[in-house]
LUMMAR-912880 format. One record per residue (C-alpha): residue in one letter; x, y, z; residue number from 1. Coordinates in steps of 0.25 Angstrom, whole numbers. Layout:
LUMMAR-912880
rest=A, east=X, north=Y, up=Z, nr=NUM .
...
//
This chain:
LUMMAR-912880
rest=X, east=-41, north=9, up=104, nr=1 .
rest=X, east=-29, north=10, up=115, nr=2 .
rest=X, east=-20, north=1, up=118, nr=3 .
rest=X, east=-24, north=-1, up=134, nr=4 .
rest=X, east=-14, north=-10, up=139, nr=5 .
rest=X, east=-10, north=-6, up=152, nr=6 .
rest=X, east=5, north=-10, up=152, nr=7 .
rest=X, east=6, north=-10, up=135, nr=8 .
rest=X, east=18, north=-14, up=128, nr=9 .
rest=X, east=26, north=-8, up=119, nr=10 .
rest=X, east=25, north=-15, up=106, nr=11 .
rest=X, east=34, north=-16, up=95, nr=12 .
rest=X, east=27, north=-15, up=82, nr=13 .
rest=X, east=35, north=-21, up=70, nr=14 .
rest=X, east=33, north=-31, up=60, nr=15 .
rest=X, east=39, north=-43, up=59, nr=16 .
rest=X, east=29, north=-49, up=46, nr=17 .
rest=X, east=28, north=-64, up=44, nr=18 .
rest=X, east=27, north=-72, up=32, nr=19 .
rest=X, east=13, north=-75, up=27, nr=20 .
rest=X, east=15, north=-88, up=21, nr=21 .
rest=X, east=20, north=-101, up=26, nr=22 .
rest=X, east=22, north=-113, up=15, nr=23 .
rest=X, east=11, north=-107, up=9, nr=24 .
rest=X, east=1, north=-106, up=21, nr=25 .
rest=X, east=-3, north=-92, up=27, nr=26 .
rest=X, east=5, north=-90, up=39, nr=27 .
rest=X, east=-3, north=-86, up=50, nr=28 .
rest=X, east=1, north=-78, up=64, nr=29 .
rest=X, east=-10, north=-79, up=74, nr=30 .
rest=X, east=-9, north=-67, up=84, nr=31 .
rest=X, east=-19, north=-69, up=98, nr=32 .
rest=X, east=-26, north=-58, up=103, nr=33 .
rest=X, east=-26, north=-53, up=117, nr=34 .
rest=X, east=-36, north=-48, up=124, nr=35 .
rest=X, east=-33, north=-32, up=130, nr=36 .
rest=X, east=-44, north=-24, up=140, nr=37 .
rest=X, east=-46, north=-10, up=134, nr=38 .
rest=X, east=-48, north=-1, up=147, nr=39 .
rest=X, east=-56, north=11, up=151, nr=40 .
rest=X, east=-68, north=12, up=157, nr=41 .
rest=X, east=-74, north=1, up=146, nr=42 .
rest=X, east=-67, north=-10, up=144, nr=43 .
rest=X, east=-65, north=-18, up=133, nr=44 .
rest=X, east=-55, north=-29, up=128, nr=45 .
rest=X, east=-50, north=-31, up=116, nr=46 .
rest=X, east=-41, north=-43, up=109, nr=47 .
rest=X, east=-27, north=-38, up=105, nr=48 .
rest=X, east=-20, north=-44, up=93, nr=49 .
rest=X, east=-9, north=-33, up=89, nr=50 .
rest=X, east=1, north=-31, up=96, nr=51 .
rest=X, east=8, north=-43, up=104, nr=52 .
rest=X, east=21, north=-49, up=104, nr=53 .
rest=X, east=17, north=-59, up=92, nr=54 .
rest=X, east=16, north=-49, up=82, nr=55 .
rest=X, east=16, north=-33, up=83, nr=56 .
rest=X, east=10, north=-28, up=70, nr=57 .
rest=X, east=3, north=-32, up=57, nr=58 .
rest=X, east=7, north=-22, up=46, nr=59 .
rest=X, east=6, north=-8, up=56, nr=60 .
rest=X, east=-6, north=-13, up=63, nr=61 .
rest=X, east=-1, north=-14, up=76, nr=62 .
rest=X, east=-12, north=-16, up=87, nr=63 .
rest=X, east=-24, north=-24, up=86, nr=64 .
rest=X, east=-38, north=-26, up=95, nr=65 .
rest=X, east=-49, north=-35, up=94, nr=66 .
rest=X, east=-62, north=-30, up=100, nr=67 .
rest=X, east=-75, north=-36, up=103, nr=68 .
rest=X, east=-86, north=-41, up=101, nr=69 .
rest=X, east=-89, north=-33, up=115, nr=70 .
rest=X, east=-103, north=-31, up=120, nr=71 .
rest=X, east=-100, north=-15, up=123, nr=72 .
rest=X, east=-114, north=-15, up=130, nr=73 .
rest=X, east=-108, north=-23, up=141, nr=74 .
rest=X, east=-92, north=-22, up=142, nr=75 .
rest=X, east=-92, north=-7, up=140, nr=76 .
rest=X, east=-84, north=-7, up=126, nr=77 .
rest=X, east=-74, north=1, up=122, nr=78 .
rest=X, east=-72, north=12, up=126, nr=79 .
rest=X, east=-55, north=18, up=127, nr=80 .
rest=X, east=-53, north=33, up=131, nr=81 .
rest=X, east=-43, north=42, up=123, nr=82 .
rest=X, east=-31, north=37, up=121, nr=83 .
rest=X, east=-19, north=41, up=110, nr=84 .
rest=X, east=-12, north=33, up=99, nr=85 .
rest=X, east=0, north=36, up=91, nr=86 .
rest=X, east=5, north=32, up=78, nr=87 .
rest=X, east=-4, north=22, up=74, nr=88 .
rest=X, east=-19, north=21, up=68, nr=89 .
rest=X, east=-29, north=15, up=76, nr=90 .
rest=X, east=-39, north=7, up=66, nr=91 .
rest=X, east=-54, north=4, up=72, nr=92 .
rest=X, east=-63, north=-7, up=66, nr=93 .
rest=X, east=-76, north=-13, up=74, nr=94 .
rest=X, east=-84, north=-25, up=71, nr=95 .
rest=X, east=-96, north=-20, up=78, nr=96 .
rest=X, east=-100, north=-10, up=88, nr=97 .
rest=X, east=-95, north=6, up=88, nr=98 .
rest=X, east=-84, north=13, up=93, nr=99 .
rest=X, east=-82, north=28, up=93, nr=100 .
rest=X, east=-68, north=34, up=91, nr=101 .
rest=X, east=-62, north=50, up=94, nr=102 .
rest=X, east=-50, north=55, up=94, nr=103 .
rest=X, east=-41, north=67, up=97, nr=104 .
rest=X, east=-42, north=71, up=81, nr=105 .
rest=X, east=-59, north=74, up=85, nr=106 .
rest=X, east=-62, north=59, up=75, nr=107 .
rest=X, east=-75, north=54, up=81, nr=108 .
rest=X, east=-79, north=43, up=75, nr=109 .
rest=X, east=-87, north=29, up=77, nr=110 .
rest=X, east=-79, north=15, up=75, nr=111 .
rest=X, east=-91, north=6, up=68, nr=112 .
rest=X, east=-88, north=-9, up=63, nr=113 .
rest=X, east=-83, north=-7, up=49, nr=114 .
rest=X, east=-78, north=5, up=49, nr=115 .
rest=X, east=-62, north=10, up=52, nr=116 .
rest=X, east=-58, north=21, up=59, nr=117 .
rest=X, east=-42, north=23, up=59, nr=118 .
rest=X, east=-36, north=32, up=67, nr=119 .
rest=X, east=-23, north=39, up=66, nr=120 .
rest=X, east=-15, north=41, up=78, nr=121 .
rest=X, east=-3, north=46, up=71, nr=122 .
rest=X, east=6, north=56, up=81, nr=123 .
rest=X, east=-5, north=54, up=91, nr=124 .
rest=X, east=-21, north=53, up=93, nr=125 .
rest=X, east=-29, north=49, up=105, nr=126 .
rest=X, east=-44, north=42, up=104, nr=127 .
rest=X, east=-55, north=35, up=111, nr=128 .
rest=X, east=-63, north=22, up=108, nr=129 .
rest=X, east=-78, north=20, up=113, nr=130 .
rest=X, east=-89, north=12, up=109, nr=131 .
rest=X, east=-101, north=17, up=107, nr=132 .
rest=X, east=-114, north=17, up=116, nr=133 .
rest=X, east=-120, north=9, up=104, nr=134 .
rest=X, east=-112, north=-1, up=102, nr=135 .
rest=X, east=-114, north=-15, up=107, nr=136 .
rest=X, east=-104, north=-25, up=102, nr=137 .
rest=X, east=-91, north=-18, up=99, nr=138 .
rest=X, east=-81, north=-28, up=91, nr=139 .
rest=X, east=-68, north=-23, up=82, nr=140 .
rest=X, east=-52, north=-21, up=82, nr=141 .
rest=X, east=-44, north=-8, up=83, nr=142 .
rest=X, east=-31, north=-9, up=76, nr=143 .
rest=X, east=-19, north=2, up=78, nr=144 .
rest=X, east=-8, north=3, up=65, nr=145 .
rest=X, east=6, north=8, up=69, nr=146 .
rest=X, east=8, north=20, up=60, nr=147 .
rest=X, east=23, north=20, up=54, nr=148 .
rest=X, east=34, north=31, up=57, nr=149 .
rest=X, east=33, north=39, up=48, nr=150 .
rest=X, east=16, north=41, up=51, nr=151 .
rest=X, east=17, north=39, up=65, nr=152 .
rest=X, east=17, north=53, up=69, nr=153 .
rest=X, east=6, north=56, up=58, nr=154 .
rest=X, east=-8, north=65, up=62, nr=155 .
rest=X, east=-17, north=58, up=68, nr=156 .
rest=X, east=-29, north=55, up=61, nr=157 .
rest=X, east=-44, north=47, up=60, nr=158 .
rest=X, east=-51, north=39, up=48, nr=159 .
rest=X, east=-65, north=31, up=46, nr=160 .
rest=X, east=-67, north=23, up=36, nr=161 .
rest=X, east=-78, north=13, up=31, nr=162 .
rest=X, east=-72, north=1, up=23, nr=163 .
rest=X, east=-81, north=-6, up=13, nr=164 .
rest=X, east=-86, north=-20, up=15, nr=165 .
rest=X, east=-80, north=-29, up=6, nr=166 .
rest=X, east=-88, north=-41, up=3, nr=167 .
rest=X, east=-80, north=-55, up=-1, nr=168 .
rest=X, east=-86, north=-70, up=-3, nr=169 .
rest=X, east=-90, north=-73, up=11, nr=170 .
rest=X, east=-82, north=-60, up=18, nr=171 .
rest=X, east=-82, north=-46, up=19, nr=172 .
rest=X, east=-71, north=-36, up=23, nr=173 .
rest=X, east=-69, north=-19, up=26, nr=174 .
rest=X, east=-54, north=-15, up=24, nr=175 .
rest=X, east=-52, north=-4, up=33, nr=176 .
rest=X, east=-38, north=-1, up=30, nr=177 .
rest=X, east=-28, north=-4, up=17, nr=178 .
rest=X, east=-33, north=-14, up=4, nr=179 .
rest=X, east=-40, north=-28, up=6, nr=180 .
rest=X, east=-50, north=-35, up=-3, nr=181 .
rest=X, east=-52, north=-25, up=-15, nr=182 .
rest=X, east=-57, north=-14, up=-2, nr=183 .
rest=X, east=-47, north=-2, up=1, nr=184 .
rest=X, east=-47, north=8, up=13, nr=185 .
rest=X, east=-43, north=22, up=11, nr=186 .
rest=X, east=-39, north=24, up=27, nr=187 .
rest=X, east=-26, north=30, up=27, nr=188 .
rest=X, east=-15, north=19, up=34, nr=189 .
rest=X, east=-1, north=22, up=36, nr=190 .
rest=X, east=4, north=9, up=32, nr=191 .
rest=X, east=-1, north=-2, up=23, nr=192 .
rest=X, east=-13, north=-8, up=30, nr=193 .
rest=X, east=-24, north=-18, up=30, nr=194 .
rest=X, east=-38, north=-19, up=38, nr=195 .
rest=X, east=-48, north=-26, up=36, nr=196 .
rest=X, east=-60, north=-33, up=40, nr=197 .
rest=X, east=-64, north=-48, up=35, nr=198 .
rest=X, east=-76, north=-54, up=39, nr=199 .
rest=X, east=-77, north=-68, up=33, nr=200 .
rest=X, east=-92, north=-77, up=33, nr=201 .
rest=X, east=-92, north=-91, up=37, nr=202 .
rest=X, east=-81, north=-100, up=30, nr=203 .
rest=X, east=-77, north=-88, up=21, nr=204 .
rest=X, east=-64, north=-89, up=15, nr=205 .
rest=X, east=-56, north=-74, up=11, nr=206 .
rest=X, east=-44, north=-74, up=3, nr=207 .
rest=X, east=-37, north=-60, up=8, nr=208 .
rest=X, east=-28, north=-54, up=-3, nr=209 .
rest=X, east=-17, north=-46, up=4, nr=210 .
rest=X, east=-3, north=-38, up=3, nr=211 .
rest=X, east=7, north=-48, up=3, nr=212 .
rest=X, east=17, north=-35, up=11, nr=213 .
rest=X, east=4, north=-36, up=21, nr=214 .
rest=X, east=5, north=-42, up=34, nr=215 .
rest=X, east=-8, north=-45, up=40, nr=216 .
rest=X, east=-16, north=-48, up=51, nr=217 .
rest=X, east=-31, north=-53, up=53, nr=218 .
rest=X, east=-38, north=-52, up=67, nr=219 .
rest=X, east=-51, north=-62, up=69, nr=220 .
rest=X, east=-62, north=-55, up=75, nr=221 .
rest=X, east=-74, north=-65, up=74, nr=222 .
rest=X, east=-73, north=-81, up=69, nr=223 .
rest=X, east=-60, north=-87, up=66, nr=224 .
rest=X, east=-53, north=-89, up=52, nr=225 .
rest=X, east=-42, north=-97, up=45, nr=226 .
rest=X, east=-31, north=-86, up=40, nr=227 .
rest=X, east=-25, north=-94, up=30, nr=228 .
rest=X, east=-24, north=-109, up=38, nr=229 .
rest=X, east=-23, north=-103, up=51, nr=230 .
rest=X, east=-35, north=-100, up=61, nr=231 .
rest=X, east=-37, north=-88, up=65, nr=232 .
rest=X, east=-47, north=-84, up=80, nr=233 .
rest=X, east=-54, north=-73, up=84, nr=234 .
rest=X, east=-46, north=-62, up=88, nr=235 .
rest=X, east=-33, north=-67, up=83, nr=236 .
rest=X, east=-24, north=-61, up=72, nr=237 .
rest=X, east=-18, north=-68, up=62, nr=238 .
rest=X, east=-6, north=-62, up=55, nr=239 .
rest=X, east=-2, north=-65, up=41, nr=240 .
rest=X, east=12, north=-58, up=40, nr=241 .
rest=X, east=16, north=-53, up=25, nr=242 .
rest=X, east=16, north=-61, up=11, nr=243 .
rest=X, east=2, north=-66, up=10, nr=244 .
rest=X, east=-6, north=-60, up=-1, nr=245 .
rest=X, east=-20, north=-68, up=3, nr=246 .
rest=X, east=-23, north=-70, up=19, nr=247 .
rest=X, east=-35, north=-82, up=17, nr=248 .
rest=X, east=-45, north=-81, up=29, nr=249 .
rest=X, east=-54, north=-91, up=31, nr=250 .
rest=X, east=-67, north=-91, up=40, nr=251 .
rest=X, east=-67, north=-104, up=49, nr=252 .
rest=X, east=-80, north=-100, up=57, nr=253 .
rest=X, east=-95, north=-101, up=54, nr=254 .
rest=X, east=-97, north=-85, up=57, nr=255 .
rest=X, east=-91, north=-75, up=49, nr=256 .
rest=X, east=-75, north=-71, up=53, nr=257 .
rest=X, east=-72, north=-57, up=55, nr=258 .
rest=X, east=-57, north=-52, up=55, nr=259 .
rest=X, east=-48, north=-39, up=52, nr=260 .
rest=X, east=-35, north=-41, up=43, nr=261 .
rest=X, east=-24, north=-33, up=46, nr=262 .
rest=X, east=-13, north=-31, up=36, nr=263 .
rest=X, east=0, north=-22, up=33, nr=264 .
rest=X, east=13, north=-21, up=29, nr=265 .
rest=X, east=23, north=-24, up=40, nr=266 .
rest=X, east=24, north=-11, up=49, nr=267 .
rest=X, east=40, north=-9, up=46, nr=268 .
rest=X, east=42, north=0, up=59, nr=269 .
rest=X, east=45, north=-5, up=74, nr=270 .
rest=X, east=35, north=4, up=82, nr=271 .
rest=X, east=32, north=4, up=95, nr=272 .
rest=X, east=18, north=2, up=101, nr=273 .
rest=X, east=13, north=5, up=117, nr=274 .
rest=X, east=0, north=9, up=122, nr=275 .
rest=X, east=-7, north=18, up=110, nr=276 .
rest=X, east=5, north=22, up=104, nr=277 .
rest=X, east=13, north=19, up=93, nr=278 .
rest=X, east=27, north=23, up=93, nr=279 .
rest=X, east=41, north=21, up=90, nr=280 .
rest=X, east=47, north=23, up=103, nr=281 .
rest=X, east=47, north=23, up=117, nr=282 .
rest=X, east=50, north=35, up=120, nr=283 .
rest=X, east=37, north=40, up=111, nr=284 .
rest=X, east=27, north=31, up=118, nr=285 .
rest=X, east=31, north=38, up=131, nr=286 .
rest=X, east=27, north=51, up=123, nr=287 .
rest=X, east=17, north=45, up=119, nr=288 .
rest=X, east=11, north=42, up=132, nr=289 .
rest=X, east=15, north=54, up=140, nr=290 .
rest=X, east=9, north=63, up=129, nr=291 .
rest=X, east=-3, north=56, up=130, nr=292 .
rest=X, east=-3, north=57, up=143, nr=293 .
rest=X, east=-1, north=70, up=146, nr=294 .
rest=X, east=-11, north=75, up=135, nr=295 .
rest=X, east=-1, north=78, up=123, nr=296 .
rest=X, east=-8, north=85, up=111, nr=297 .
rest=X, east=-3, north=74, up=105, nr=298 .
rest=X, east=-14, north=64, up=107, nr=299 .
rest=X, east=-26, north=75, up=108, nr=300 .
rest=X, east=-40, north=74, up=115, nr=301 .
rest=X, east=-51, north=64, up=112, nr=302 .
rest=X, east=-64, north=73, up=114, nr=303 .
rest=X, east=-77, north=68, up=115, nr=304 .
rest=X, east=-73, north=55, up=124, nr=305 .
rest=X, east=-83, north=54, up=137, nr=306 .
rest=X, east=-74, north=42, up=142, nr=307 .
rest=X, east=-71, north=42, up=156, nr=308 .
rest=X, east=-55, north=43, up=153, nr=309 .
rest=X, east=-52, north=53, up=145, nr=310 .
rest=X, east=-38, north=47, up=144, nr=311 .
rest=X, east=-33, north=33, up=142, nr=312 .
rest=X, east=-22, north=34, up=154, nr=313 .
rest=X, east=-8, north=28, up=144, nr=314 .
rest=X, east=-1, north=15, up=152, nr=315 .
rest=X, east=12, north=16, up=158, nr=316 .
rest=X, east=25, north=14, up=150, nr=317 .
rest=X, east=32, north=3, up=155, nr=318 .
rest=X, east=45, north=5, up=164, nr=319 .
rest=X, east=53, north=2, up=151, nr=320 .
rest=X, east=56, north=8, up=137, nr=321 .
rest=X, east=48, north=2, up=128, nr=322 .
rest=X, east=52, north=-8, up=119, nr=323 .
rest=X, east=47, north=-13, up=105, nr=324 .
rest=X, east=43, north=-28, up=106, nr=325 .
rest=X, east=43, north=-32, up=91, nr=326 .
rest=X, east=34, north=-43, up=83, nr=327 .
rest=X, east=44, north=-55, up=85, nr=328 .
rest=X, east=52, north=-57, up=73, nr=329 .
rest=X, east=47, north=-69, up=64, nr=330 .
rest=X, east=56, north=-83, up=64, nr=331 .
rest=X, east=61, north=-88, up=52, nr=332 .
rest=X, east=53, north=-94, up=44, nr=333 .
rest=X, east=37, north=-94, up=42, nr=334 .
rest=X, east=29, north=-88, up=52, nr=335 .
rest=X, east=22, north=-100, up=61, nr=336 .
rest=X, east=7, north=-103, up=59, nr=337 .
rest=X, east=0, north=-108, up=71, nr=338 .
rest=X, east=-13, north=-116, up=72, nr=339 .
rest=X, east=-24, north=-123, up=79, nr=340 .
rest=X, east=-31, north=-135, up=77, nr=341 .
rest=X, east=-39, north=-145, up=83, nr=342 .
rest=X, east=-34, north=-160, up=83, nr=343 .
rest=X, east=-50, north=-167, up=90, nr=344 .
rest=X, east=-42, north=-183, up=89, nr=345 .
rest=X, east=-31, north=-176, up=98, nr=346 .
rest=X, east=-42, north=-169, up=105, nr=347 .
rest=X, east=-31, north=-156, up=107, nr=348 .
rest=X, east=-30, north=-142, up=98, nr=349 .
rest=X, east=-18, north=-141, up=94, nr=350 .
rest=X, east=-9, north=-128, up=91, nr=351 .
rest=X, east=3, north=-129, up=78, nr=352 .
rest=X, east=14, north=-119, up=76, nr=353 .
rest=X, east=16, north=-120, up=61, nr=354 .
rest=X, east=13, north=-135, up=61, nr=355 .
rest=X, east=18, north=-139, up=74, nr=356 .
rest=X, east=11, north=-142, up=86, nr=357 .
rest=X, east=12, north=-132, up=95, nr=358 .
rest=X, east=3, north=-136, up=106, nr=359 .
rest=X, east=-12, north=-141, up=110, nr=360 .
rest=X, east=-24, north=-141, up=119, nr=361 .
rest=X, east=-30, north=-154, up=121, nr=362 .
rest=X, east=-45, north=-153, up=125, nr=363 .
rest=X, east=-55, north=-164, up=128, nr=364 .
rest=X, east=-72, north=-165, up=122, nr=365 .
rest=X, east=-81, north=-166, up=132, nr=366 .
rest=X, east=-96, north=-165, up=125, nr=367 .
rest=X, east=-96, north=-150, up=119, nr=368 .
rest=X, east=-85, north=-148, up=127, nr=369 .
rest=X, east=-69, north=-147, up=124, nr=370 .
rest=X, east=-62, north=-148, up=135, nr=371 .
rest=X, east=-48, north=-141, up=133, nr=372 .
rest=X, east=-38, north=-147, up=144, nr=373 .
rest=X, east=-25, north=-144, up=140, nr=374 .
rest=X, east=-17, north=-136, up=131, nr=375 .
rest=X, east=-1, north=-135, up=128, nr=376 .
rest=X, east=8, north=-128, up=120, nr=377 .
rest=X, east=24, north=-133, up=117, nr=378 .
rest=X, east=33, north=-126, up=124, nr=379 .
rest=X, east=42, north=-122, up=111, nr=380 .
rest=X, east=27, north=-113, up=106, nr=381 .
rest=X, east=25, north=-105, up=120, nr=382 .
rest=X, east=23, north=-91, up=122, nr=383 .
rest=X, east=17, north=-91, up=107, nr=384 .
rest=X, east=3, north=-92, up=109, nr=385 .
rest=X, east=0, north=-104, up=105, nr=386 .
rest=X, east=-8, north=-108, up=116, nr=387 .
rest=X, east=-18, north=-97, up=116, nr=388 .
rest=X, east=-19, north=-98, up=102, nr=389 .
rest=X, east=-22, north=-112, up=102, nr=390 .
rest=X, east=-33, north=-111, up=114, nr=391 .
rest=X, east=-38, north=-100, up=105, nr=392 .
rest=X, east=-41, north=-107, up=94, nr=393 .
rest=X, east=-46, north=-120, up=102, nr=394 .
rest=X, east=-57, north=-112, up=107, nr=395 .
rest=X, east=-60, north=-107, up=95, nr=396 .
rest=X, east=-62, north=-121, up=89, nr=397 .
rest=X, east=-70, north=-127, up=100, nr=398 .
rest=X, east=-81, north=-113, up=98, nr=399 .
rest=X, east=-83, north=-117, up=84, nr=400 .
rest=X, east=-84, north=-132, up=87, nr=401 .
rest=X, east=-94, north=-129, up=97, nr=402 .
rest=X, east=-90, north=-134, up=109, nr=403 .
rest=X, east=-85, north=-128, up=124, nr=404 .
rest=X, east=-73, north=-127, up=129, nr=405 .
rest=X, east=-68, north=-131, up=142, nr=406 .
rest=X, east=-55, north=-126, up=146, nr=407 .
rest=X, east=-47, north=-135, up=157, nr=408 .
rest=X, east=-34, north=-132, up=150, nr=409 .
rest=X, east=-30, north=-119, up=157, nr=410 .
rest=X, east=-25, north=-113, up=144, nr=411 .
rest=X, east=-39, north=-112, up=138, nr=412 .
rest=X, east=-45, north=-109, up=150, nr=413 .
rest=X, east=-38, north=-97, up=151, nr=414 .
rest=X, east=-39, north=-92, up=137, nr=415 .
rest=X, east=-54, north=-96, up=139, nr=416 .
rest=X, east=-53, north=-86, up=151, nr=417 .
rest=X, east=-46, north=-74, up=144, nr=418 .
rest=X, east=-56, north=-75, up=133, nr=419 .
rest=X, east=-68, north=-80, up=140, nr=420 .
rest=X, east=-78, north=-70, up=133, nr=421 .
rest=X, east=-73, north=-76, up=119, nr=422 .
rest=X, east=-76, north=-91, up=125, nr=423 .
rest=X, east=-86, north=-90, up=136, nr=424 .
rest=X, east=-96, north=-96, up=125, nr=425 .
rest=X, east=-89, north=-110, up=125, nr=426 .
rest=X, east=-82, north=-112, up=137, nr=427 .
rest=X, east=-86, north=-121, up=147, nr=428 .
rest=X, east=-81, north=-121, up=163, nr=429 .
rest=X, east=-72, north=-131, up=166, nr=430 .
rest=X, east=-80, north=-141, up=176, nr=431 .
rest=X, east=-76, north=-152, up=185, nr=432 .
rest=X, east=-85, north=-162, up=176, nr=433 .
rest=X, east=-75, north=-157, up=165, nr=434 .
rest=X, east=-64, north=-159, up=171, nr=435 .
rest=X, east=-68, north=-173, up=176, nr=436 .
rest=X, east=-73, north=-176, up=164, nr=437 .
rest=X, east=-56, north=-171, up=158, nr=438 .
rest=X, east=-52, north=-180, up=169, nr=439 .
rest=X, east=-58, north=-193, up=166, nr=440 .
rest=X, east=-54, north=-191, up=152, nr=441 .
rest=X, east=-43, north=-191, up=154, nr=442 .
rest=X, east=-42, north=-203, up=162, nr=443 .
rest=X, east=-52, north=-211, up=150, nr=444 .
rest=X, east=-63, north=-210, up=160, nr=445 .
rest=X, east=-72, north=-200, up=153, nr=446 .
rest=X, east=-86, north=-202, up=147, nr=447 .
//
């Protein structure tokens, strides 16, 4: 899949690993993802978790997207002309629907829910993406792995591979890459890696052995899950830095919980990541990009593609070298676990920051309604997140308590707007009746 930002920025990829444990606890990173429109002439968005300022890279996995559950049959789907890579592997896995893959190498191949097709972009490689005519509901991640100096520059190359199910009390998994639950994947990684996808019933509970030299990563797809003590929502990540030898996930929900763990060992080189390419300089991202653009050998020709561009037009480079921005380095001390949780006798949600309250959004219930009127976060926690995670998670808790929302604090209503297709199901207008009825409450007049 291509980066399709149209101003991308470069990105530093370098690990900076955090401690797993905090007096005994599992500590717990949450990491929000953001939502990016895939262009061409059918678009598509998809939920981006890796990369962003918060944190870069887990082991060498170095980008991240979330797609889905999209009704192809009306959005279009996907479908993202030729465009190049280089020095990384691009790793495909779908939940449902069918995607069909070619490249510059002449691979032609069919991306079908539990089966992973890893492509190695090397020195250079250019590929297309395109849903199928048959498919309905396309739903699935595509994951890029920063190759290491000394392989950067490797052939390029294309590998299929069907991972066994394996069956555990009230779960079941397919290890696509590395060694996870007794089940081991032969694909060829340049670097220690782990992928993997859990699917967890109803209340299951799933003890995860892991490498301890392992930092890892696991990105929510349906339901929402405990990670050790910390809840974990749809389309979040939720890193575990290095030193835990079990990751305990708990399913929370009354459907099943489906997720992908990500692991490896913290990438030790600073690389540097714009558009499709991966690199170690600015000056070869420019090559990069004026090859590409001017046709070089290096990249080759896609045949077979009957798009309408033939050629996925590379951004401009900003007026500026580019610069490594890197993973911030951790405080001293245990990494921070933030949580969410509702306090009814308060009538507020309330947002901690390894213990300490960090903020809250008081709300107000109005029959099956809860009215959400205002929401604040200290000044001494801004510009950390805290606030989207805690509307996040609120709306969350509401959806499976069975009531509306109605969203007079304009935080809410805002984030209700960006992700109104997630939420359209149980939000409710906000009325003048509502607001009168807010009104009169406040004032001890209400009935």
């Amino acid at each position: 899949m291509s980066n399709t930002d149209e101003r991308p920025q470069e990105v530093d990829c370098h690990a900076e690993p955090a401690t797993a444990a905090v007096d005994g606890r599992l500590a717990v990173e949450i990491l929000q993802s953001r939502e990016v429109p895939l262009g061409g002439p059918r678009a598509m968005t998809v939920r981006r978790t890796l990369p962003q300022r918060q944190r870069s890279l887990i082991g060498a996995w170095c980008f991240a997207d979330h797609y889905g559950p999209d009704d192809v049959s009306t959005t279009g789907g996907m479908d993202v002309p030729p465009h190049p890579h280089t020095g990384l592997q691009t790793v495909s896995w779908l939940f449902s629907g069918e995607v069909e893959h070619r490249d510059t190498l002449g691979s032609h191949a069919m991306v079908r829910p539990g089966e992973l097709n890893l492509m190695t972009a090397g020195v250079g490689i250019a590929h297309t993406e395109v849903s199928t005519a048959r498919t309905t509901i396309l739903e699935g991640v595509q994951l890029w792995v920063a190759l290491p100096d000394a392989d950067r520059d490797t052939d390029p190359a294309f590998e299929h591979y069907v991972p066994p199910e394996v069956r555990l009390p009230g779960a079941r998994a397919r290890v696509f890459l590395g060694d996870l639950l007794g089940s081991r994947s032969p694909v060829h990684t340049f670097t220690p890696l782990l992928g993997a996808e859990l699917t967890l019933g109803p209340g299951a509970h799933l003890d995860i052995r892991v490498r301890t030299d392992f930092e890892h990563g696991l990105l929510i797809d349906t339901g929402e899950v405990l990670v050790g003590e910390t809840r974990v929502l749809r389309a979040q990540l939720a890193y575990v830095g290095t030193g835990a030898d079990t990751i305990v996930v708990t399913n929370t929900g009354d459907g099943p919980a489906r997720l992908i763990l990500l692991g490896g060992t913290p990438f030790g080189e600073e690389v540097l990541m714009w558009w499709n390419f991966v690199g170690r300089t600015h000056e070869e991202i420019v090559r990069y990009r004026e090859q590409w653009e001017t046709g070089s050998l290096r990249f080759g020709q896609v045949q077979g593609y009957t798009g309408e561009i033939q050629h996925l037009a590379a951004p401009r480079l900003p007026n500026a070298v580019l610069r490594p921005r890197r993973n911030p380095a951790p405080e001293a001390g245990p990494m921070p676990t933030v949580t969410v949780s509702d306090h009814p006798e308060q009538h507020r949600y309330e947002v901690f920051d390894d213990g300490t309250l960090a903020g809250f959004s008081a709300y107000a219930d109005r029959g099956g309604q809860r009215v959400v009127f205002h929401t604040e976060v200290a000044q001494e926690y801004g510009g950390r997140g805290l606030g989207t995670m805690l509307v996040a998670q609120l709306l969350e808790h509401i959806r499976t308590s069975g009531r509306r929302v109605v969203a007079v604090c304009p935080l809410v209503a805002a984030y209700l707007d960006k992700h109104r297709d997630q939420y359209a199901d149980i939000a409710d207008p906000v009325t003048p009746d509502v607001l009168s009825w807010l009104q009169s409450r406040s004032t001890g007049t209400a009935r």
